[in-house]
C-alpha positions in Angstrom: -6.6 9.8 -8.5 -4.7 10.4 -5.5 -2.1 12.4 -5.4 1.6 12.1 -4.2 3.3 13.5 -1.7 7.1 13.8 -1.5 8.8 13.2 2.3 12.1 12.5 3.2 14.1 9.0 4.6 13.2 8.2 8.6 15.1 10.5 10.4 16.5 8.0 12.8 15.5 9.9 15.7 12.5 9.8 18.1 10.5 13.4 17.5 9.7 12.7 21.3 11.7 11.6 23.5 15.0 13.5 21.1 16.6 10.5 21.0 18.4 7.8 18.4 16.0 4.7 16.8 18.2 1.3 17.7 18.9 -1.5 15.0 15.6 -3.8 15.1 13.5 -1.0 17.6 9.8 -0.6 16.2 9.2 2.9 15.3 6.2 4.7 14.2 6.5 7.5 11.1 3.7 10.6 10.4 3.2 13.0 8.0 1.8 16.4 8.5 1.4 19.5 6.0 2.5 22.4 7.5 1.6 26.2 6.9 3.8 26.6 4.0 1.9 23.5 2.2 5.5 21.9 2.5 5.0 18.1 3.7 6.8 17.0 7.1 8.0 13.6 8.5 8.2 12.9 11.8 9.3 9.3 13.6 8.6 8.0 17.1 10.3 5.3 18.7 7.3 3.0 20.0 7.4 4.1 23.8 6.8 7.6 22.5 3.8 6.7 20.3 0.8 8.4 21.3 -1.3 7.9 18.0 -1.2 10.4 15.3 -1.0 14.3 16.0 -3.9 15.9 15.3 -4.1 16.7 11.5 -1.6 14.1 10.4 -2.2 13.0 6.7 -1.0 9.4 7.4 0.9 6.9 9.0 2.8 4.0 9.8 4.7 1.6 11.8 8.0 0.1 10.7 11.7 -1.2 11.8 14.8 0.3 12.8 17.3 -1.9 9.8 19.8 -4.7 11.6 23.0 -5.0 10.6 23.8 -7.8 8.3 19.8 -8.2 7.4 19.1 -9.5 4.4 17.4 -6.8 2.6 13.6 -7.5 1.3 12.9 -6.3 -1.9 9.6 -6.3 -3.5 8.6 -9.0 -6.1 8.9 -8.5 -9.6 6.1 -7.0 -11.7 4.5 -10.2 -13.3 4.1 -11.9 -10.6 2.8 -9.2 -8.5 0.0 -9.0 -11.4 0.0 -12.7 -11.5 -1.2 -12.5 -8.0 -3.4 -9.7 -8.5 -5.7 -12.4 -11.1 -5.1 -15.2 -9.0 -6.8 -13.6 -5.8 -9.9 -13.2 -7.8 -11.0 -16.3 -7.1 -10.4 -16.3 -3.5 -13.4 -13.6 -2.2 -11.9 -14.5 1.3 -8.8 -12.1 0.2 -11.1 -9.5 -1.2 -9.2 -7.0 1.6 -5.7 -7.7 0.7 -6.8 -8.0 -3.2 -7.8 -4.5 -3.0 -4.5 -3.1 -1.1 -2.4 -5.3 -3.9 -4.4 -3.5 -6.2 -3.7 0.0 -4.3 0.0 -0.7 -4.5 0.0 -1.3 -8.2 -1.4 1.4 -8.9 0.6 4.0 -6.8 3.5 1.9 -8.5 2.5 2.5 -12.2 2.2 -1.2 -13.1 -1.5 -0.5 -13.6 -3.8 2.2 -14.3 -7.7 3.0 -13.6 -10.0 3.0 -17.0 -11.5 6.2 -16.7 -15.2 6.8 -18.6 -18.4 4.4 -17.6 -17.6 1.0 -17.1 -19.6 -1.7 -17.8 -20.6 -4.2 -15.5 -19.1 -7.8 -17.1 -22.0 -9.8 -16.8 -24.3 -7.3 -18.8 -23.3 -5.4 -21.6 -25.6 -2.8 -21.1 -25.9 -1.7 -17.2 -23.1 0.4 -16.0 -21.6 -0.3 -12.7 -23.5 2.3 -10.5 -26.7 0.4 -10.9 -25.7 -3.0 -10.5 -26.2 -4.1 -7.0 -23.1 -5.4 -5.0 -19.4 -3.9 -4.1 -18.3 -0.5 -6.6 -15.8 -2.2 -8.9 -12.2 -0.5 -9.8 -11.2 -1.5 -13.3 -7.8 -1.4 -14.0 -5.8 -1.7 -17.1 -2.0 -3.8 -17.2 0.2 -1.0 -18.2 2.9 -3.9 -19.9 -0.5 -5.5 -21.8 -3.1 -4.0 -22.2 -5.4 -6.4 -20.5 -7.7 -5.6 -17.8 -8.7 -6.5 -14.3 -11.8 -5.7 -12.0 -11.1 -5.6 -8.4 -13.4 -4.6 -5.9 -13.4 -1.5 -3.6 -13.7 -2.5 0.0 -13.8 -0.6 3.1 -11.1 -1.5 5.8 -11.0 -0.6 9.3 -8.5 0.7 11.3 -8.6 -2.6 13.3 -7.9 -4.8 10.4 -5.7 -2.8 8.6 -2.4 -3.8 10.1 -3.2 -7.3 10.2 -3.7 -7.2 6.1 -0.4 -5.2 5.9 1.5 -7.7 7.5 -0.2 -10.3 5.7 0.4 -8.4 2.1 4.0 -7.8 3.3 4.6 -11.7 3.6 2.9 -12.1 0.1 5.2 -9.2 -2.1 8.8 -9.1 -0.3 11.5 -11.6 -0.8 14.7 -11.2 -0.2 17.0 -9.5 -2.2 19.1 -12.5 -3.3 16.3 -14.7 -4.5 15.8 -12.2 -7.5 18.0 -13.5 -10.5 19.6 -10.1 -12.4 18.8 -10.8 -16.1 
Protein backbone atom coordinates (compact mmCIF):
# COMPACT_ATOMS: atom_id res chain seq x y z
CA UNK A 1 0.00 0.00 0.00
CA UNK A 2 1.00 3.35 -0.55
CA UNK A 3 1.63 5.51 1.96
CA UNK A 4 0.42 9.04 2.93
CA UNK A 5 2.01 12.02 3.01
CA UNK A 6 0.76 15.03 4.97
CA UNK A 7 1.30 18.77 3.13
CA UNK A 8 -0.11 21.90 3.87
CA UNK A 9 -3.10 24.17 1.82
CA UNK A 10 -1.47 26.11 -1.57
CA UNK A 11 0.31 28.74 -0.31
CA UNK A 12 -1.13 31.34 -2.63
CA UNK A 13 2.09 32.45 -3.71
CA UNK A 14 4.34 31.73 -6.78
CA UNK A 15 7.75 29.91 -5.19
CA UNK A 16 9.20 31.69 -8.35
CA UNK A 17 8.53 34.61 -9.37
CA UNK A 18 7.65 35.66 -5.15
CA UNK A 19 4.57 36.76 -6.12
CA UNK A 20 0.53 36.37 -5.19
CA UNK A 21 -1.69 33.45 -7.41
CA UNK A 22 -4.88 35.63 -8.80
CA UNK A 23 -8.59 34.37 -8.55
CA UNK A 24 -9.00 31.87 -11.67
CA UNK A 25 -4.87 31.93 -12.53
CA UNK A 26 -3.67 28.25 -13.31
CA UNK A 27 -1.05 27.23 -10.91
CA UNK A 28 1.11 24.26 -10.62
CA UNK A 29 1.79 22.53 -6.89
CA UNK A 30 5.01 20.08 -5.99
CA UNK A 31 6.10 18.16 -3.30
CA UNK A 32 9.52 17.50 -2.21
CA UNK A 33 11.02 15.63 1.04
CA UNK A 34 13.53 17.48 2.39
CA UNK A 35 16.70 16.49 4.62
CA UNK A 36 14.76 16.32 7.76
CA UNK A 37 12.21 13.67 6.03
CA UNK A 38 9.69 16.54 6.66
CA UNK A 39 7.39 16.89 3.38
CA UNK A 40 7.38 20.40 1.51
CA UNK A 41 4.82 22.10 -0.81
CA UNK A 42 5.69 24.45 -3.20
CA UNK A 43 3.23 26.36 -5.90
CA UNK A 44 4.09 28.03 -9.20
CA UNK A 45 1.96 30.32 -11.03
CA UNK A 46 1.94 28.76 -14.68
CA UNK A 47 4.45 31.36 -16.26
CA UNK A 48 6.92 30.07 -13.67
CA UNK A 49 6.42 26.43 -14.41
CA UNK A 50 9.43 24.82 -15.48
CA UNK A 51 8.33 21.06 -14.78
CA UNK A 52 9.07 19.41 -11.61
CA UNK A 53 12.41 20.12 -9.57
CA UNK A 54 14.52 17.52 -9.59
CA UNK A 55 13.53 14.86 -6.82
CA UNK A 56 9.93 16.07 -6.46
CA UNK A 57 7.66 13.23 -5.17
CA UNK A 58 4.62 14.49 -7.22
CA UNK A 59 2.58 16.91 -8.79
CA UNK A 60 -0.08 18.87 -10.06
CA UNK A 61 -1.89 21.51 -11.83
CA UNK A 62 -4.94 23.28 -10.37
CA UNK A 63 -6.93 26.87 -9.99
CA UNK A 64 -6.53 29.86 -8.16
CA UNK A 65 -10.65 29.80 -6.41
CA UNK A 66 -13.09 32.81 -7.95
CA UNK A 67 -15.06 34.62 -5.86
CA UNK A 68 -18.65 33.71 -5.83
CA UNK A 69 -17.73 30.07 -7.53
CA UNK A 70 -19.83 27.52 -6.78
CA UNK A 71 -17.90 25.14 -4.91
CA UNK A 72 -17.44 21.39 -6.42
CA UNK A 73 -17.73 18.83 -4.07
CA UNK A 74 -17.11 15.22 -4.73
CA UNK A 75 -20.03 12.78 -5.34
CA UNK A 76 -21.36 10.76 -2.74
CA UNK A 77 -19.99 7.31 -1.84
CA UNK A 78 -22.55 5.03 -3.64
CA UNK A 79 -22.50 6.40 -6.56
CA UNK A 80 -18.91 6.81 -6.79
CA UNK A 81 -18.97 2.80 -6.32
CA UNK A 82 -21.95 2.66 -8.55
CA UNK A 83 -19.73 4.03 -11.21
CA UNK A 84 -16.86 2.07 -10.28
CA UNK A 85 -19.20 -1.50 -11.43
CA UNK A 86 -20.69 0.28 -14.21
CA UNK A 87 -17.26 1.04 -15.97
CA UNK A 88 -16.63 -2.51 -16.10
CA UNK A 89 -18.29 -3.05 -18.97
CA UNK A 90 -16.93 -0.27 -20.87
CA UNK A 91 -12.95 -1.59 -21.51
CA UNK A 92 -12.73 1.78 -23.51
CA UNK A 93 -12.53 3.46 -19.80
CA UNK A 94 -10.19 0.82 -18.53
CA UNK A 95 -7.71 4.17 -17.71
CA UNK A 96 -10.14 6.18 -15.88
CA UNK A 97 -11.70 2.89 -14.21
CA UNK A 98 -8.44 2.35 -12.71
CA UNK A 99 -7.76 6.04 -11.35
CA UNK A 100 -11.62 5.83 -9.96
CA UNK A 101 -10.40 2.87 -8.40
CA UNK A 102 -7.11 4.68 -7.10
CA UNK A 103 -9.22 7.42 -5.54
CA UNK A 104 -11.39 4.97 -3.66
CA UNK A 105 -9.03 3.52 -2.29
CA UNK A 106 -6.80 6.50 -1.01
CA UNK A 107 -10.45 7.57 0.26
CA UNK A 108 -11.26 4.41 2.39
CA UNK A 109 -14.44 3.48 0.51
CA UNK A 110 -12.55 0.40 -0.58
CA UNK A 111 -9.83 -1.77 0.37
CA UNK A 112 -7.34 -4.31 -1.56
CA UNK A 113 -7.99 -8.23 -0.61
CA UNK A 114 -4.66 -9.08 0.43
CA UNK A 115 -3.53 -13.16 0.05
CA UNK A 116 -3.73 -14.99 -3.61
CA UNK A 117 -6.50 -14.19 -5.57
CA UNK A 118 -8.16 -16.20 -7.84
CA UNK A 119 -8.70 -15.49 -11.25
CA UNK A 120 -12.92 -15.46 -11.71
CA UNK A 121 -13.18 -17.51 -14.59
CA UNK A 122 -11.14 -20.54 -13.01
CA UNK A 123 -11.32 -21.49 -9.55
CA UNK A 124 -8.07 -22.97 -9.43
CA UNK A 125 -5.34 -20.62 -11.37
CA UNK A 126 -4.22 -17.66 -9.38
CA UNK A 127 -3.94 -14.46 -11.08
CA UNK A 128 -0.14 -14.38 -11.79
CA UNK A 129 -0.49 -17.14 -14.25
CA UNK A 130 -3.40 -16.20 -16.17
CA UNK A 131 -2.46 -14.30 -19.19
CA UNK A 132 -3.84 -10.70 -19.71
CA UNK A 133 -3.71 -7.22 -17.42
CA UNK A 134 -2.62 -7.93 -13.31
CA UNK A 135 -6.03 -7.55 -11.69
CA UNK A 136 -6.59 -5.33 -8.26
CA UNK A 137 -9.31 -6.83 -6.21
CA UNK A 138 -10.95 -4.65 -4.04
CA UNK A 139 -13.42 -5.18 -1.26
CA UNK A 140 -16.61 -2.39 -0.63
CA UNK A 141 -15.81 -1.28 2.83
CA UNK A 142 -19.98 -0.43 3.43
CA UNK A 143 -20.72 -4.21 1.96
CA UNK A 144 -18.66 -6.46 1.73
CA UNK A 145 -18.87 -7.14 -1.91
CA UNK A 146 -16.08 -7.17 -4.20
CA UNK A 147 -14.74 -5.70 -7.38
CA UNK A 148 -11.85 -6.61 -9.87
CA UNK A 149 -10.36 -3.68 -11.67
CA UNK A 150 -7.57 -3.88 -13.78
CA UNK A 151 -4.03 -2.29 -13.29
CA UNK A 152 -3.06 -0.26 -16.24
CA UNK A 153 -0.07 1.69 -17.06
CA UNK A 154 -0.72 5.56 -17.94
CA UNK A 155 1.63 7.80 -19.45
CA UNK A 156 2.50 11.12 -18.67
CA UNK A 157 0.82 12.24 -21.98
CA UNK A 158 -2.48 10.88 -21.12
CA UNK A 159 -2.61 11.48 -17.74
CA UNK A 160 -4.04 14.94 -17.59
CA UNK A 161 -6.44 14.27 -20.24
CA UNK A 162 -8.02 11.29 -17.87
CA UNK A 163 -7.87 13.69 -14.92
CA UNK A 164 -9.88 16.12 -16.43
CA UNK A 165 -12.07 13.62 -17.73
CA UNK A 166 -12.45 11.73 -14.08
CA UNK A 167 -12.90 15.35 -12.68
CA UNK A 168 -16.09 15.90 -14.88
CA UNK A 169 -17.27 12.33 -13.88
CA UNK A 170 -16.96 12.77 -9.56
CA UNK A 171 -17.58 16.65 -8.83
CA UNK A 172 -20.81 18.32 -8.71
CA UNK A 173 -21.54 21.16 -7.23
CA UNK A 174 -22.05 21.68 -3.79
CA UNK A 175 -25.80 22.54 -3.89
CA UNK A 176 -26.91 19.63 -5.87
CA UNK A 177 -26.08 17.35 -2.79
CA UNK A 178 -29.36 17.06 -0.60
CA UNK A 179 -28.20 17.10 3.35
CA UNK A 180 -30.09 14.14 4.84
Amino acid sequence: MLGEIKVGRCSRQCYREKRPLKEGEWYYSVVLQNDDEDYERRDYSAEGWEGPPEGSLGHWKCRMPIAGEKKLVLAPRAVLIGLLRQMEDMPEQAKTRYLLALILLRRRFVRVITGPPLAANDPGTPDSEMPGPKMMHLEVVDDGSTIDVAECQIAKSEAESLSESLSELLYCEASEIQQE
